[in-house]
N, C-alpha and C positions, 0 to 999 in steps of 0.2 A: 839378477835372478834368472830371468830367461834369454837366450840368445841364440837367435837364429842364423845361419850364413848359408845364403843363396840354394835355400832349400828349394826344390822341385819335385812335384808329384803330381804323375798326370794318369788319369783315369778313362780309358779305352785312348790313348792318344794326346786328351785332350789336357790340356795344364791348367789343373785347378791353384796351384802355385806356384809361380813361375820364375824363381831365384829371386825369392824373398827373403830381404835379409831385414832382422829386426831386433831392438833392445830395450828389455824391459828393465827397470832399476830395481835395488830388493827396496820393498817397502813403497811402490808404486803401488796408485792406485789408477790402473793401465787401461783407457776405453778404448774399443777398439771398432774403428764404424766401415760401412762400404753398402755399396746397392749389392741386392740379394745376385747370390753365385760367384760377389766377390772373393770366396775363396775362407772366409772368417772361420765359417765351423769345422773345414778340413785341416786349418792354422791351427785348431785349438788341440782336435785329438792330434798333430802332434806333439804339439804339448804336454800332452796328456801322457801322453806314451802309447794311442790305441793304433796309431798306425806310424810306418815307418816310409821315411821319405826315400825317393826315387837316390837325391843325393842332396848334396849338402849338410851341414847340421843343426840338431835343436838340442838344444843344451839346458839345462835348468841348474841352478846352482855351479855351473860348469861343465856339468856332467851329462855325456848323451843319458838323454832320459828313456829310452824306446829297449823294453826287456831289461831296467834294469831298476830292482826291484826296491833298493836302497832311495834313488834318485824319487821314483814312486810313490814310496811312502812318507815325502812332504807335500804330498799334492795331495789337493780334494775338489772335485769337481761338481759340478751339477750342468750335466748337458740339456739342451731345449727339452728331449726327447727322455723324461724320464725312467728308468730302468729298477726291478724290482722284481725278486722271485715272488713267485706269484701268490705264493698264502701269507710272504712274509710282513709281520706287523712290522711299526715306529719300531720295538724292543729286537724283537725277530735280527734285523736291520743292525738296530747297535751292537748287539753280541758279535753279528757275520765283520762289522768294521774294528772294531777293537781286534780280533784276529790280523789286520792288516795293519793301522795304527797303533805303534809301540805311544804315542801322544794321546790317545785317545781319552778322554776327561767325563770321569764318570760322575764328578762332583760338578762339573756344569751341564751335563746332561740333566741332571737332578735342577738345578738351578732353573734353566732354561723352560721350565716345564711350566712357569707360570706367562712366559710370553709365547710360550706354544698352547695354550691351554685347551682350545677349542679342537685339538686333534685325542683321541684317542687311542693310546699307544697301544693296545692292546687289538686292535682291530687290522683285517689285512690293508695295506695301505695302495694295492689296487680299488680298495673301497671305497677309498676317500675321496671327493670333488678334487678337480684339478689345483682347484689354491690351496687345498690342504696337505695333498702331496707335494707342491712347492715347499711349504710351511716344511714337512718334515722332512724332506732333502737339506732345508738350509741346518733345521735341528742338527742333525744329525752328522753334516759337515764344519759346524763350526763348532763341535766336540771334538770333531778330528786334529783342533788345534793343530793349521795345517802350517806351512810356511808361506804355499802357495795358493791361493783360493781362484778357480778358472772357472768362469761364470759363462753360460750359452742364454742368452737372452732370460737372463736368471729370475726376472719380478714378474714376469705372464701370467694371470693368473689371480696376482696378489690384491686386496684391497688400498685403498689408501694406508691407511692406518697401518696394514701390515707392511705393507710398501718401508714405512721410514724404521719400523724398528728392524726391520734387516737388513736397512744401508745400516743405520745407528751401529749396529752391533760388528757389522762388516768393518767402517771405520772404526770403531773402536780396538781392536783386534792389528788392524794396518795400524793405527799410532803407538798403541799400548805393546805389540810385541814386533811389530814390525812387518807381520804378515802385509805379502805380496799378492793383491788384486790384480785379476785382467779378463776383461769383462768387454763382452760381444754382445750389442745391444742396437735395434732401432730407434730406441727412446733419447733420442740424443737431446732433449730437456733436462732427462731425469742426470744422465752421465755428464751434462755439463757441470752437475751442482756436488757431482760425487769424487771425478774425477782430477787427477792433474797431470797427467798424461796421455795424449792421445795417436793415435796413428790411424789415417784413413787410406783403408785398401781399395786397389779397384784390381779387378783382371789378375789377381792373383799376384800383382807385385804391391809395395808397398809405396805410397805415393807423396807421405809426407809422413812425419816422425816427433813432435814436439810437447816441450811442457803445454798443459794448455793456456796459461799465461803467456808466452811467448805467441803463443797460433793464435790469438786473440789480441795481439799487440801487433802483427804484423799485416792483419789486412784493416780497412775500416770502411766507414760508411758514413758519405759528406751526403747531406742537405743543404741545395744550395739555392739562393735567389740571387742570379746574377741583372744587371740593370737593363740588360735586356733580354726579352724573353727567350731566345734561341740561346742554347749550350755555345761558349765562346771554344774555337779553334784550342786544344789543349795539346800541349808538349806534350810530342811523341817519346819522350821518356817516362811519362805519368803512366804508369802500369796500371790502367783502367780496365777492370774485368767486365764492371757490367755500368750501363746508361739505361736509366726510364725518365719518363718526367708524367706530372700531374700538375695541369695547371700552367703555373710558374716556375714551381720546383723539381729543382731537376734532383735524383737520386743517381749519386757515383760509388759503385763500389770499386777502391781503388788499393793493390799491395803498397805497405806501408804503415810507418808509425802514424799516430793523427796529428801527432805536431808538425812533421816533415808535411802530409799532403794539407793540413788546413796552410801551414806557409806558404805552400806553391801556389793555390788557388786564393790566396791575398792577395796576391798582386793582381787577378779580375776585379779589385774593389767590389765584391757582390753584397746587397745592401741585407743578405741573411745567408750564416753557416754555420751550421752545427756537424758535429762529429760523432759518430756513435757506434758504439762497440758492438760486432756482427754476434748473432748467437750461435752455438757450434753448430748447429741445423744448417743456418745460414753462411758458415765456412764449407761445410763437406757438400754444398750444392756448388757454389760456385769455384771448388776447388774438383770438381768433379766437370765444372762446366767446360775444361781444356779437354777430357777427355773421353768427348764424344757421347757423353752420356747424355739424357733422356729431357733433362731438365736444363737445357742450356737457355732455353728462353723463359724461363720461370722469372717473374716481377716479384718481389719481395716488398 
């Protein structure tokens, strides 16, 4: 659905993207993380089509998407920063996007009104507290029955409770028609549980690319009690990212499946080891730890 080749766009000079090349699959539901000024929300509007790149390409369905109107109107967006003329209601709003959306669905606008209930469509939607303008951006985008739904830290805002019935609804929409998610979030709890594909950006390139099954298969996290208390001498092929200990127990985060590194650390005979699956929080810090970032001595 989306495909980027070694886009670059740089602002007074400086490279907010820096031949980033990237692929999203149709019917992804695509997270996308990085420390802030990674470059994320400038990735997105081009996506979006609101700015156009230095060089390279951004493709969506194939097609450069940037002035081109057709490619456009499969997209629906909700950026961080929401936008609205300024008297216009919920209604106001839907009229202005059905002129844009040939898909626009005026029978689940109607539908949808009972899990939007607490906004008032008929009020300016400057009016409305920040979660209820969230609330009616989501309304009102997943009317657009889009192909591509491109999210900027989209649940800010949101309650619990609202929080699940707009993932709910968001997957429902990804499985039921195939609609492609890709979604720029610091909440990397919430995008573990939503997502299956992920890419973390640093510096404006792209620094890894994976299902999240796979990125979650390929590093791990030993606890170990070896027989004696000092960390033994380990083979310099063991791609160990991070060491702490407490105690007795020592914590290895090491690349790799957990069968392969729990085999390797069998042969220390250690008299306790467990294996445990890193959380994406705890991948995109220490996949960020090679790259001079902030948190290279962070203990988990």
């Amino acid at each position: 659905m989306i495909e980027t080749k070694n886009v670059v766009k740089r602002f007074d000079g400086v490279a907010a993207l820096d031949g980033l090349t990237m692929e999203v699959p149709d019917g992804a539901v695509y997270g996308l993380v990085g420390p802030n000024g990674a470059g994320k929300s400038t990735l997105l509007r081009h996506v979006t089509g609101v700015c156009r790149q230095d060089s390279g390409q951004v493709l969506v369905g194939g097609e450069p998407v940037y002035e081109n109107v057709a490619a456009k109107a499969r997209i629906a967006s909700i950026p961080d920063e929401l936008y609205t003329f300024l008297s216009a209601s919920t209604r106001d709003m839907r009229d202005f996007f059905k002129g844009f959306y040939p898909t626009f669905d005026q029978k689940r606008y109607e539908a949808l009104k009972d899990v939007f209930s607490s906004i008032d469509e008929r009020l300016p939607i400057r009016r409305l507290s920040k979660g209820m303008q969230k609330q009616a951006a989501f309304w009102l985008a997943l009317c657009c029955r889009p192909d591509l739904l491109v999210l900027d830290e989209p649940v800010d805002g949101l309650d619990p409770v609202m929080r699940r019935q707009v993932w709910s609804l968001m997957l429902q929409d990804a499985a039921e028609r195939g609609m492609t998610v890709l979604v720029s979030s610091h909440n990397l709890r919430e995008l573990e549980d939503v997502c299956d594909h992920v890419g973390i950006l640093s510096k404006g390139r792209l620094l890894l690319e994976r299902s999240l099954a796979d990125l979650q298969g390929d590093i791990v996290k030993m606890q170990v009690v070896f027989q004696q208390r000092d960390l033994p001498e380990l083979p310099p092929d063991l791609k160990v990212l991070h060491v702490s200990q407490v105690g007795r127990i020592h914590t290895l985060i090491v690349r790799g499946s957990a069968d392969e590194v729990t085999n390797r650390l069998a042969v220390y005979a250690p008299i306790l080891m467990d294996a445990l699956p890193l959380t994406l929080e705890e991948i995109f810090i220490y996949e960020l730890g090679g790259e001079d970032y902030a948190v290279r001595d962070i203990v988990l």
